[in-house]
N, C-alpha and C positions, 0 to 999 in steps of 0.2 A: 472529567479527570478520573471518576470514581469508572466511570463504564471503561475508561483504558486501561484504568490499573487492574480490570478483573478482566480484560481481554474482549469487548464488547463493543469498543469503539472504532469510528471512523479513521481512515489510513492517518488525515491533517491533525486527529484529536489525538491518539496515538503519540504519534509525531510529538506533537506538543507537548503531553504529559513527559515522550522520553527529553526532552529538551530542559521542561521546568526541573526533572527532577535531579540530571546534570548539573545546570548551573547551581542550584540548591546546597549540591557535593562539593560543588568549587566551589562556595561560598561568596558568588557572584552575584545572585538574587535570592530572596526570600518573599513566600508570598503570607504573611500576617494573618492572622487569624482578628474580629472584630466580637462584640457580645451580639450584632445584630447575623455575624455569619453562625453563631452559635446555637441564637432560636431559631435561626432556618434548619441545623442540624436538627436540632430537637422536636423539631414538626415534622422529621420524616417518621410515618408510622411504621415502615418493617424495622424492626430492629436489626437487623443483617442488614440493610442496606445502609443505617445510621451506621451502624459501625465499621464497615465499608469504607463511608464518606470520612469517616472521624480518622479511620487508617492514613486516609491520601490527605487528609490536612495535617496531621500530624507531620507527617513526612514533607511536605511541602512548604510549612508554616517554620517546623522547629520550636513549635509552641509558643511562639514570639503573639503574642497579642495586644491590639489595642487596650486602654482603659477604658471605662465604662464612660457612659455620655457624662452623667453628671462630672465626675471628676474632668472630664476632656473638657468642659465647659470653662471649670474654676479653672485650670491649668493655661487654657489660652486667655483669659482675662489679665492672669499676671502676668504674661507672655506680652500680654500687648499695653502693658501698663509699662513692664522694662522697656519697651520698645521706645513708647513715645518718652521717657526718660532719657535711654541711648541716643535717639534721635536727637533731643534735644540738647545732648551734651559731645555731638560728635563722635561717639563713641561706635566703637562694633558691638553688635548685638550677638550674644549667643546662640547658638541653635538651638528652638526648644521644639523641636521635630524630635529629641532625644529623652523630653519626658513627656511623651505621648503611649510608651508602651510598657506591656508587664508580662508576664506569662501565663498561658491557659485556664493555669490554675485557680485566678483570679481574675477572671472574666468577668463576673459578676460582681467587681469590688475587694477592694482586699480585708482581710478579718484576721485581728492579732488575739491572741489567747491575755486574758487577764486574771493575777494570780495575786491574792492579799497577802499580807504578811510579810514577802521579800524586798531586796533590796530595788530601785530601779537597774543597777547594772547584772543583776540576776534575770528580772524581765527584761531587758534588750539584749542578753545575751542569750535566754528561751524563743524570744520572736524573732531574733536571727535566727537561731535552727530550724524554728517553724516556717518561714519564709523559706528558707533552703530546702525543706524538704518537698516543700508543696512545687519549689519550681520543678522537679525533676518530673510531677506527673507529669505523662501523655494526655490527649483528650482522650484517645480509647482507654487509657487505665481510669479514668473519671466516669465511661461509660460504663464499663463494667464493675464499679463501685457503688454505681447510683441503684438503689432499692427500689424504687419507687420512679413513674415517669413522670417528665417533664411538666408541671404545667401550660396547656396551652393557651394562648391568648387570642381574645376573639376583640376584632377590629371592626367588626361591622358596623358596632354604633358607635366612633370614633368614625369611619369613613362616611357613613349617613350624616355626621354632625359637621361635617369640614363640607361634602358636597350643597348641604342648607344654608350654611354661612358664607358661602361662594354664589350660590342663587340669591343671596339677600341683601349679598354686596356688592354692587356691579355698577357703580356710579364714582366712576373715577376716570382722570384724563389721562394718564400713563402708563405704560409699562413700570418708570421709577416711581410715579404714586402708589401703587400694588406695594412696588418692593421696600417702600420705606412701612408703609400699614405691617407688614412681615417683620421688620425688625421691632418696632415699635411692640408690638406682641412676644418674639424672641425676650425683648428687654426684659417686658412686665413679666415671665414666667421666668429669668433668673435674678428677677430681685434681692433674692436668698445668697445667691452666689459673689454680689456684686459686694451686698454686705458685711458679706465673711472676709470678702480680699479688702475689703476696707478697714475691716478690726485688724486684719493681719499686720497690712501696711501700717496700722496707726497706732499700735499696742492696745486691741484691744478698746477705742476711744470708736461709740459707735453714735453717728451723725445722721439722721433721716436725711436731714437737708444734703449735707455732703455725699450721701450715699445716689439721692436724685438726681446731684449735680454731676458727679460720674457718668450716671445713666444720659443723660443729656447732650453729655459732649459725647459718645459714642453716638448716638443718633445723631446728631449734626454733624459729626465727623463720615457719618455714613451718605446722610444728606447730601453733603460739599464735596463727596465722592476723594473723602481723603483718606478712606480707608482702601485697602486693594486687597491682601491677604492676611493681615495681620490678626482677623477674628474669621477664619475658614468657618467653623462650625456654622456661626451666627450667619455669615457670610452665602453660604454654598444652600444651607434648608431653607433661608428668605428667600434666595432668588426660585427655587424648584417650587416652592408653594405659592411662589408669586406669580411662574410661571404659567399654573396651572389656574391660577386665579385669572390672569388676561387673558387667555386662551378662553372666552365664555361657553364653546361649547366642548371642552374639554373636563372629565368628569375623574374625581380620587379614586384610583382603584386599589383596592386590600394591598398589594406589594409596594405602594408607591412610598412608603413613609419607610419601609424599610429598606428602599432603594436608594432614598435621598440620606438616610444614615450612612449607606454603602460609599455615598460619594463624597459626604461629609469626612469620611476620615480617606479616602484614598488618595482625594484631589492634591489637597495638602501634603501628607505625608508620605506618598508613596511618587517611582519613576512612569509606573504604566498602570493604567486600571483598565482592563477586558470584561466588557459588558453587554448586553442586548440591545440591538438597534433604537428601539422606542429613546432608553434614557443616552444611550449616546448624541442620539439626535439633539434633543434637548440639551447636553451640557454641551455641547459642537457647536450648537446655533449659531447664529446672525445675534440674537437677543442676548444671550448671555456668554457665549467665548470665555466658559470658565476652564477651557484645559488652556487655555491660553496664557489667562491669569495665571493661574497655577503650574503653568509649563508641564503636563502630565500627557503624556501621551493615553488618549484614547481610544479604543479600538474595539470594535463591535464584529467583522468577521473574524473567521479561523484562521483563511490564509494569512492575513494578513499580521494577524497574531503569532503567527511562526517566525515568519518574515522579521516581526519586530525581537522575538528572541534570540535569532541566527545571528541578530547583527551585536549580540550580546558579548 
C-alpha cells in the first residue's frame, strides 16, 4: 500500500489501496493499527520509507488501534468471565470487541500524568485533556517527534529457545495433546493477570487457591472443548505454536511470533485479515479452521482481495 500511494505499485495493488482508501472516506471499513504492526514500522531502517508507511497507515487506520497484549489479555479474561455469568443467567452478553481498542498514541500503553497537592477532580479533569490531546496525534506526527530511534528487538535467542524446546518435546499422541501443553503454559505465564481480575472481581480479597481454581476451569473448559472464541488471544497463539509444535519438521522463523500476534487480534476482532500464503495456510487448514471459528474472511492473494473489497 506504501509503493501505491507513492505510485510504484502493481495495476491489482493500486487498485486495492484506491478502493481501502474509499471505503475508509465512507466510513465503511477501517484497517486498525496493532503495537505488533508498530514494531514492524519501527524496524524499517530508511527513515523516508518509515514515514511513508506511517503516512498510508495513518490514512487508512484513522489512528484506531489495538491495546497492547497485556492489557488485550486482562480485558478478555473479564470478557470471558461475564460471559460464563451471562451464560449462566440467560442473559445477552455485551460486545467487548468494543474495548479492545485505543488510539495510536497509546500503543504502547496508556500513561496518565500525576500531580500532588490537587483535588482528584482537578486530576481527572487534567488526564481527560491529556487523553484528548494525545488522541489527535497521527503516527507520522509521533514520528517526527521522536528524537531518538526505535529500539530494536532481536529474537534470535527466543527463536533458538522455542526451536530446542520443540526438539526436546516430541512425545505426544495429538494434535489436541500439543495444544492443550500450549494453553497450560499461556496459563502459567498470565498467572499475574488472573490474579488481578480476581482482586477486582472480589474487592481486593486475594486467594492462591481461588486464583488456581480459575486457572483450572479454563484449562478444562479448554480440554472438554467448551471453549470456542471466548478467550481468542489464549485461543488463536496455542493453537499456531501448537501447530508448529506437531508439524516435527517444521521449524520457528524470526516473523512467526509476530505473525501469530497479527492473527491474534485480527481473527477475533476484525471482518477480513489479508495476509501471506504460509500463515493463511495454516489458519485455512483441515487442523485448525480458525477463520471459521471466528468467521473472518481470510485471504492471502491480491485479486482476490479486491474481489473481497468490491463487494464492500
Amino acid at each position: 500500500m506504501r509503493d501505491a500511494s507513492l505510485g510504484k505499485a502493481t495495476t491489482v495493488q493500486a487498485d486495492i489501496y484506491k478502493k481501502l482508501k474509499g471505503l475508509v472516506k465512507k466510513e465503511v471499513a477501517i484497517c486498525p493499527l496493532s503495537p505488533h504492526i508498530f514494531e514492524e514500522l519501527m524496524n524499517i531502517g530508511d527513515k523516508e520509507k518509515r514515514l511513508n508507511m506511517a503516512q498510508v497507515m495513518d490514512e487508512l487506520s484513522k489512528q484506531v488501534c489495538f491495546i497492547d497484549p497485556l492489557s488485550i489479555v486482562g480485558q478478555e479474561l473479564l470478557s470471558f468471565v461475564r460471559h460464563c455469568q451471562a451464560k449462566a443467567e440467560g442473559k445477552f452478553l455485551f460486545n467487548p470487541a468494543k474495548y479492545v481498542f485505543t488510539k495510536v498514541a497509546f500503543v504502547l500503553g496508556e500513561l496518565y500524568p500525576a500531580v500532588e497537592g490537587i483535588s482528584s477532580e482537578q486530576m481527572n479533569d487534567i488526564r481527560i485533556q491529556f487523553f484528548d490531546h494525545l488522541s489527535k496525534f497521527t503516527l507520522a506526527e509521533m514520528l517526527n517527534t521522536m528524537k531518538n530511534d526505535f529500539p530494536q528487538k532481536n529474537s534470535e535467542n527466543l527463536i533458538a529457545q522455542l526451536n530446542k524446546g520443540k526438539d526436546n518435546n516430541q512425545d505426544w499422541k495429538s494434535f489436541h495433546e500439543v495444544f492443550m501443553h500450549e494453553i497450560a503454559g499461556i496459563l502459567d505465564i498470565v498467572k499475574d493477570d488472573i490474579e488481578k481480575l480476581w482482586m477486582y472481581l472480589y474487592e481486593n480479597v486475594r486467594e492462591s487457591e481461588s486464583v488456581q481454581l480459575l486457572s483450572n476451569c479454563i484449562y478444562q473448559a479448554f480440554d472438554q472443548n467448551k471453549i470456542n472464541k471466548e478467550l481468542p488471544f489464549f485461543h488463536i497463539n496455542a493453537s499456531l505454536h501448537a501447530l508448529i509444535r506437531y508439524n516435527k519438521s517444521q521449524r520457528y522463523d524470526k516473523n512467526d511470533l509476530i505473525d501469530f500476534s497479527h492473527t491474534a487480534w485480527a481473527l477475533p476482532y476484525c471482518d477480513g485479515f489479508f495476509t501471506e500464503k504460509p500463515l493463511h495456510d495454516w489458519i485455512c487448514g483441515k487442523l485448525l479452521q480458525l477463520d471459521k471459528i471466528y468467521g473472518t474472511q481470510v485471504l492471502c492473494q491480491e485479486e482476490e482481495v479486491l474481489t473481497a473489497l468490491n463487494k464492500l
